[in-house]
N, C-alpha and C positions, 0 to 999 in steps of 0.2 A: 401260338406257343411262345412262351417268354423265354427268350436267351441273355444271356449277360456274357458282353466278351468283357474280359478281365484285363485289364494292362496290367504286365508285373511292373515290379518297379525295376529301376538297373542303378550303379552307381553315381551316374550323373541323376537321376531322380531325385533319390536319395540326397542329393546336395543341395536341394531346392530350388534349384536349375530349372529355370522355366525354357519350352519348346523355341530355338532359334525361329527370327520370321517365314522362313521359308515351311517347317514342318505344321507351324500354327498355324499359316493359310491354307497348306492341304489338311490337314484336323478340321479347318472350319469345313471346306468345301466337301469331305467327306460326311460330316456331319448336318451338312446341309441335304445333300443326295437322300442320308437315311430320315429325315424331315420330309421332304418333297415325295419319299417314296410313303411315305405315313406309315413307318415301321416302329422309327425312335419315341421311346416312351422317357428316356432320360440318360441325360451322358452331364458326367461330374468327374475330376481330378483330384488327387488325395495330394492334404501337404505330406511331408517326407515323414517316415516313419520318429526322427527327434522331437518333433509335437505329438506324438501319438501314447498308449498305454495300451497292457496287456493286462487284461485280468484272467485269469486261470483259475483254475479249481481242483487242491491236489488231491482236496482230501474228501470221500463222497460226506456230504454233509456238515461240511468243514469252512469254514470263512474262506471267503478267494484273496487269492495273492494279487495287488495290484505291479509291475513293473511297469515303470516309466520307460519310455524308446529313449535314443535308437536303437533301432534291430539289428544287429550284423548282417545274417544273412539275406540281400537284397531279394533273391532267388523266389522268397520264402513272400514278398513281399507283393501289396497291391499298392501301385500308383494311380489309377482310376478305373473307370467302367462306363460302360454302355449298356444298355437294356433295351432289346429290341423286343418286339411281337410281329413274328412272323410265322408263315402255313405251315413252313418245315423245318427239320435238324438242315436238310440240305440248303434252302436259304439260308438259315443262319450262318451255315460253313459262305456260300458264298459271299455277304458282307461281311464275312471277318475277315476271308481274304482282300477284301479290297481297301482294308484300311491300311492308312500310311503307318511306315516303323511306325509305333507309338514313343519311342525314346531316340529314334535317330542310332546316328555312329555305329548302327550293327545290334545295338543292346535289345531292340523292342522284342517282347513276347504278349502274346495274345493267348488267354484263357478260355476259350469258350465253353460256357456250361447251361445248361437247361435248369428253368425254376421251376420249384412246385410249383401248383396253381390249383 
């Protein structure tokens, strides 16, 4: 079964504020565990949503709107992901729990969601 935990993003994300050393070496060694255990299929970081765009679609059959980022609300926002394949919902709840904040300071949230397949 294919999981993606979701890192939102937080404010200090948002600024393009890269992981202090201490949270990057547990990032790496966490990522290493999900490697070693033959689960991770691919883990990647988003830059801040200011390099990013939105395209939308208001109107059914209608040109899409392209906006340019930033996004205000960070909330709303992904900073990277992981994609595991694992046996269960419940593995996959257990490596989400064991990943460090993903933002540090208090901010990190983790999304965990199931892919089609």
């Amino acid at each position: 079964m294919l999981f993606m935990l979701i890192v939102k993003a937080s404010k200090n994300s948002e600024t393009g504020n890269r992981p202090n050393p201490e949270l990057n070496a547990a990032m790496t060694r966490y990522n290493e565990e999900l490697v070693k255990a033959g689960v991770r299929v691919m883990a990647k970081g988003l830059h801040p949503s200011s390099n990013g765009m939105r395209i939308s679609f208001p109107n059914p059959g209608g040109e899409p709107v392209v906006t340019e980022g930033p996004f205000m609300e960070t909330n709303d926002l992904v900073a990277g992901f992981i994609l595991i394949d694992v046996e269960s919902k419940k593995e996959a709840v257990k490596w989400a729990m064991r990943m460090p904040d993903p933002q540090g300071f208090g901010e990190g949230q983790i999304e965990l969601r199931q892919v089609f397949e």
